[in-house]
Structure formats: structure tokens, C-alpha cells
N, C-alpha and C positions, 0 to 999 in steps of 0.2 A: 504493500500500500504506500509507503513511504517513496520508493521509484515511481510512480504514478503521481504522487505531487510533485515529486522533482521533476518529471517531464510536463506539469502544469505550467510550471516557474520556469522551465529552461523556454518552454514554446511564448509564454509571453512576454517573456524577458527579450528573446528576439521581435517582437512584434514591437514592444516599444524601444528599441534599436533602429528598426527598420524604419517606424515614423519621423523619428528623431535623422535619422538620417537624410529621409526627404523632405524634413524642412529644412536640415542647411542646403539641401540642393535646390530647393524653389528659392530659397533666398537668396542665395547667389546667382540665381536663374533673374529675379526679381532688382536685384545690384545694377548688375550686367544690361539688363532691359533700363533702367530707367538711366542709366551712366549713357545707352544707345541715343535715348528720346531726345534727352535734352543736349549730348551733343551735337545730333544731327541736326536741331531745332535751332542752335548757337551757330553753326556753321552756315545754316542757311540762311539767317539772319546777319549775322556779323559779314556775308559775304555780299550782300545788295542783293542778292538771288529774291527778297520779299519786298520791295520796295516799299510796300504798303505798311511792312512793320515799323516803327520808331524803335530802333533798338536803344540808341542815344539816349533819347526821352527815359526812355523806363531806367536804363543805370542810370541818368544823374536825378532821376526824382527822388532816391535819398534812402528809398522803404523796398529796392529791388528784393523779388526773392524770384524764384524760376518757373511759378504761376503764374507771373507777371507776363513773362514772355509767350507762354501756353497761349493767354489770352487772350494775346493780341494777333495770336493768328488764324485763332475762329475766323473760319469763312476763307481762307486762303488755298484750303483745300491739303494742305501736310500735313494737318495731322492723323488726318486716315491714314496716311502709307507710316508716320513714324508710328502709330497704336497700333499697325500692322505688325510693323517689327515687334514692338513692344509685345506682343501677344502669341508668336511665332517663336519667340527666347523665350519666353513662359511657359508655351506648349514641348518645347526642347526639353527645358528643363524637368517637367515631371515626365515626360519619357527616359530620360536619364535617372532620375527618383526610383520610375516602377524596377528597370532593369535592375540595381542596388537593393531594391524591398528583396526581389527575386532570389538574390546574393546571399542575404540575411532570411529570407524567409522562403528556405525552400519549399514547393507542392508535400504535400504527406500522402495521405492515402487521397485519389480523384474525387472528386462530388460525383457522384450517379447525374448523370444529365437527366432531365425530367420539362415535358413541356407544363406552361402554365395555360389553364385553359382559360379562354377569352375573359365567362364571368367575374371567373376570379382571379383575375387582370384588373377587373372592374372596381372590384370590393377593395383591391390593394389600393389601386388609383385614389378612391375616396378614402381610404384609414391615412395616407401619406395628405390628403389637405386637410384632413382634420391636425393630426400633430402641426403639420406645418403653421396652421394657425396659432396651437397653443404655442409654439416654439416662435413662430415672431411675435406675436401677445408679451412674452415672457423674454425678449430679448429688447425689447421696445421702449421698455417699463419709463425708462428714463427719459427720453423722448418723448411720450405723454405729459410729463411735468415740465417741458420746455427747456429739455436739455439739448446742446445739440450735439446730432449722430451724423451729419454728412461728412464725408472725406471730403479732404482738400484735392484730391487726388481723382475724385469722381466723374469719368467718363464721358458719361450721361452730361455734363453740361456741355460739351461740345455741339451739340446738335447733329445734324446728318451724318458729320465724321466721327458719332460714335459709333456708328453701323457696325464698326470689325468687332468693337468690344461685346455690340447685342449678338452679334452671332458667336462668339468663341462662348458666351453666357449659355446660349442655348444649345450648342453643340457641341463645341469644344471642350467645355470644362469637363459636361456629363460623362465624356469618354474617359479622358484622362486621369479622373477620381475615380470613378469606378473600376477602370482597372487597379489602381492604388489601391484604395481603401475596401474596395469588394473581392476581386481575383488574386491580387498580390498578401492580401493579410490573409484573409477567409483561407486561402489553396492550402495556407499554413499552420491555420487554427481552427478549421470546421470541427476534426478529428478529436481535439480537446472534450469542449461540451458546445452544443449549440447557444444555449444561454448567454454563458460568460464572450464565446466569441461576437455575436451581435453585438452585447453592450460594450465593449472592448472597441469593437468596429466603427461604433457609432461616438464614445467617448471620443478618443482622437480626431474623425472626422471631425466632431465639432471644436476640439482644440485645433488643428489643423487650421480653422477659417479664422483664429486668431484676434478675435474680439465679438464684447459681448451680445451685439447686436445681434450674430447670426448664430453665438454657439449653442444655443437650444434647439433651434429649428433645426441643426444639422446634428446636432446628438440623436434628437428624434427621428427623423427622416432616416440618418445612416443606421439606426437598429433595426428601421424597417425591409432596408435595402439589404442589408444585410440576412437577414430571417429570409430572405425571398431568394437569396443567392445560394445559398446554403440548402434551401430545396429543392431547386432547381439546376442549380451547376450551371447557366446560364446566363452570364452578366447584360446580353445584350434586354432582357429586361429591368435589369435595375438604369441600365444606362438612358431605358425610355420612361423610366419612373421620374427618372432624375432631370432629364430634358424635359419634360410634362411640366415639374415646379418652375423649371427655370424660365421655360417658354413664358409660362403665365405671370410671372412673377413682370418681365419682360414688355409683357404688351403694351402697357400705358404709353411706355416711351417709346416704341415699333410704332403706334399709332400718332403718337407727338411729332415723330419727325415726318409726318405726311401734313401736319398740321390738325389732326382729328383728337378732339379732345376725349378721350371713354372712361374717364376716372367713377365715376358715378357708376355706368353699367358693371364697367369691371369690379367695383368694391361691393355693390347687387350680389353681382354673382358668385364671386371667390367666396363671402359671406355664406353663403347657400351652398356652395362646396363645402367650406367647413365645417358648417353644421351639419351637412348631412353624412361627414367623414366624422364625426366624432359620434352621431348616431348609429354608424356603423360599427366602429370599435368597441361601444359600450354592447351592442348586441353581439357583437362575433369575438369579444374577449377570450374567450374559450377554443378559440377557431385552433387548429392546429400547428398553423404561421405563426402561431402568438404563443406557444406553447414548449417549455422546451425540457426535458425529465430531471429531474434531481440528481445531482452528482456524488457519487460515494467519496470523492476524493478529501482524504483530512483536512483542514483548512482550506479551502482552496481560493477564498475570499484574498487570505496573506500570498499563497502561492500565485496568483493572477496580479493582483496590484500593487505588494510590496515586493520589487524586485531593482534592478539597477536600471531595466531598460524603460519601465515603467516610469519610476522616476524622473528620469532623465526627459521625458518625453511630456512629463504634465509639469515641471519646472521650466520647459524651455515652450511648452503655452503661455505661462502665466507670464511670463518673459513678454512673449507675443503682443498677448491682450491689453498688458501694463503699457509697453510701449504704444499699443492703437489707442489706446484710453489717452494717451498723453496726447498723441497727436490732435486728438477729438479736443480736449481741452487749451491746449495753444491755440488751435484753429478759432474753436468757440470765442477766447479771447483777442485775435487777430481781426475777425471777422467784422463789419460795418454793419451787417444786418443780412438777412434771406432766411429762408423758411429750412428746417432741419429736416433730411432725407430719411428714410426707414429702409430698414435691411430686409429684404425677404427673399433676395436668390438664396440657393445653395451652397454654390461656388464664395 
């Protein structure tokens, strides 16, 4: 029995290695991209290549910072291609992430492939907007009371040329996490317990996005995704689970940059998604997705989250969220005034 928790401890000791490992590679993935952006963005400005930019202006105004320059090129049409790069190094980087998990977390015994039949495709679909609700509810809190939660950093205010970053939101990320955090963890810890792995799966994921905004909804979402991979052997469903939130998540500004306002319809309806996701869960609690057997293993609570890799891996979150918290707080006091964003992708 004793060999049985130490293979508890040894498999999730590498799981939180392997996470840890792929946030120094999206960060240095994340370095690299933004050291790209605003080079190319200085070069093409400092060179008369923008004529329309004041570059002068903005360094002798006194209060330069590198927003400043972003700003001023709304509408000139670069910054789609440098958010291209910028999202292209980020996509590099957790492909280079997964291969490393791969390293550290090798396949154990296969998942049984298994298809998910349509309905309950269905029923998953709505139990994921129900969490997703209480998860950005619960990620939000603060923002209700007129804090503010926008990045400085956020996309979305560019207009049309945020286009690459709605699609890498709706496409891209879905893929790239999911092989992370569903195929590359899961292929390594199904065989463990089913339980402990979801929530393991899902913990990370939501430390992984690195502030508080998002880390509910994606602790909840990734234990769903996870339960679903794990009975399946099948990630191209979590990866439609996972595009599903993000798409919707998505639209307001997919439909802003055409000029069509749908705030109102869309808040209708995700509403009535998630009530009737959360009406679902409360009825199919019991469902067998939701269900995982009781483990004989002696402690296995200490063997699963007290270990080095674990550690390591929810010390270098707090690290994360501390520093996006700061960020949010400088900005808040930087700031002259605008309304504060809500977090509700995944990614």
C-alpha cells in the first residue's frame, strides 16, 4: 500500500513539474513576443515608415510609456500583423510547453477511446455554462464594487486589428490548452484516480491563467474538461467544449467590430444558458461524468498536493496573480477614467 502512495506522489509530483515548467516556457514565449511588438512598432515609427505617428510628440510629452505609442497607431493598420507575431510566439511557445509536459509526463496506460454521443454532448455543453457562470460570478466579485479588472495590455481596444487576437481566443488557445492541460497531464495521471486527476487538471489550468479574474471559471471548466477526456480519450471534444466558451465569450466584440451592438441579446441569453447549465448539474449530479470511486490509497490528499512539484507550481501562480493584481492596481491608479472590462474567456 505504501508503493501505491508513493506512485501517487511520484505521478503528481511530475505533473506539477511539468506545469511549472510550461509557465517558464509561455513566459519566455510571452518576453520574446512583447520585446517583438514593440520593437517592430519603434522601428516602424522611429523610421518615418508611419508618418501619421508623432513619435517626437509622445517622448517629449514627459509621461511616455509604450501604450502610448500602441495608441497612436490605431487605425494604421500594424498592428494586426505585429498581434500576429505576437500570437504566433505564443502559439510556438506552448507547443514547445506541450513537447517538455510530454518529457516530464510521460502516456501510462492509453484512455480507451470512446465516442460521446450527441445528447450528451448536449448536457456537457450546458453543465460547462453553468460553472462558467458561477466561475466568472466568482472571479468578478471585485469589479462589481468598482474595482478595476481591464489590462492595460487588452487587445480588444484596438478595434478591427484585434481580429488575430478574436480568432487565436476562439481557436487557437482551445487547441493548445487542451493538448497541455487535457492530453499532456490527463495521458499521465488518468491511471492514478479519476477524481484527484480532474481536480489537479483543473486547479492548474486555473492557476495557469494567472489572475483572479479568470481563475474560477477555468478551475471549473478544466475539471469538466477534464472528466470528459478521461472518458473519452478524445480531446478533440474538450477542444470544442473549450472553443464553445471562448467563441461566446467573444461575440460582443466579433459583432462591435462590424459596428452591431448585441450586449443586451447576448447577456439574455448566456443568462438562460447558465441557468439552465446549472439546472442541469443540480439534476444530473449523480451522472457518471460527475462521478469518480473512492480511492484506497493512504493519504492520498498529502501524496497528490504536498509534494515539490506541486509546490512549486501553486507558489509560482501566486507569483502570477500577485504580479497581474499589481499590474490591475498601477493601471487603476495610472488611469484618467473608462469603464472596467470582465474576464470571461478561458484562455
Amino acid at each position: 500500500m505504501e508503493q501505491t502512495t508513493n506512485s501517487f506522489k511520484r505521478a503528481y509530483n511530475r505533473a506539477g513539474l511539468s506545469v511549472a515548467a510550461l509557465y517558464g516556457t509561455v513566459a519566455k514565449g510571452e518576453a520574446i513576443a512583447l520585446i517583438l511588438l514593440f520593437g517592430i512598432l519603434s522601428v516602424l515609427a522611429g523610421g518615418g515608415l508611419l508618418p501619421s505617428v508623432d513619435v517626437q510628440g509622445i517622448l517629449d510629452s514627459g509621461t511616455f510609456n509604450p501604450m502610448d505609442l500602441i495608441d497612436s497607431m490605431v487605425g494604421t493598420g500594424v498592428i494586426a500583423t505585429v498581434l500576429t507575431v505576437f500570437l504566433l510566439v505564443q502559439a510556438c511557445a506552448w507547443i514547445v510547453g506541450y513537447v517538455i509536459m510530454r518529457l516530464i509526463m510521460p502516456e501510462t496506460k492509453p484512455i480507451e477511446k470512446r465516442n460521446l454521443p450527441f445528447g450528451q454532448f448536449l448536457m456537457i455543453a450546458l453543465m460547462c455554462f453553468g460553472v462558467w457562470g458561477v466561475g466568472a460570478t466568482l472571479g468578478n466579485l471585485a469589479s462589481y464594487f468598482g474595482a478595476e479588472t481591464e489590462s492595460m495590455l487588452d487587445p480588444t481596444a484596438f478595434g478591427f486589428e484585434s481580429l488575430p487576437y478574436l480568432i487565436y481566443a476562439m481557436i487557437g488557445a482551445p487547441i493548445v490548452e487542451e493538448l497541455t492541460f487535457r492530453k499532456a497531464l490527463l495521458d499521465g495521471l488518468h491511471d492514478t484516480h479519476a477524481g484527484y486527476a480532474a481536480v489537479v487538471s483543473g486547479l492548474l489550468f486555473g492557476i495557469m491563467h494567472g489572475n483572479h479574474m479568470q481563475f474560477f471559471l477555468a478551475f471549473f471548466l478544466g475539471m469538466i474538461f477534464a472528466m470528459v477526456y478521461q472518458r473519452t480519450g478524445r480531446v478533440i471534444y474538450t477542444m470544442l467544449l473549450h472553443a464553445m466558451i471562448n467563441t461566446t465569450a467573444t461575440l460582443p466584440e466579433l459583432f462591435a467590430l462590424g459596428g452591431v451592438e448585441i450586449d443586451g441579446v447576448w447577456n439574455a441569453v448566456v443568462f438562460s444558458l447558465i441557468l439552465a447549465g446549472l439546472i442541469v448539474l443540480l439534476v444530473k449530479r449523480r451522472h457518471p461524468l460527475l462521478q469518480a470511486e473512492k480511492t484506497a490509497v493512504p493519504d492520498a490528499n498529502r501524496a497528490v498536493y504536498q509534494n515539490v512539484g506541486m509546490r512549486i507550481v501553486r507558489i509560482a501562480g501566486l507569483v502570477l496573480i500577485g504580479v497581474q493584481g499589481m499590474i490591475l492596481v498601477v493601471s487603476g491608479l495610472l488611469a484618467s477614467g473608462g469603464s472596467s472590462g470582465v474576464g470571461y474567456l478561458v484562455h
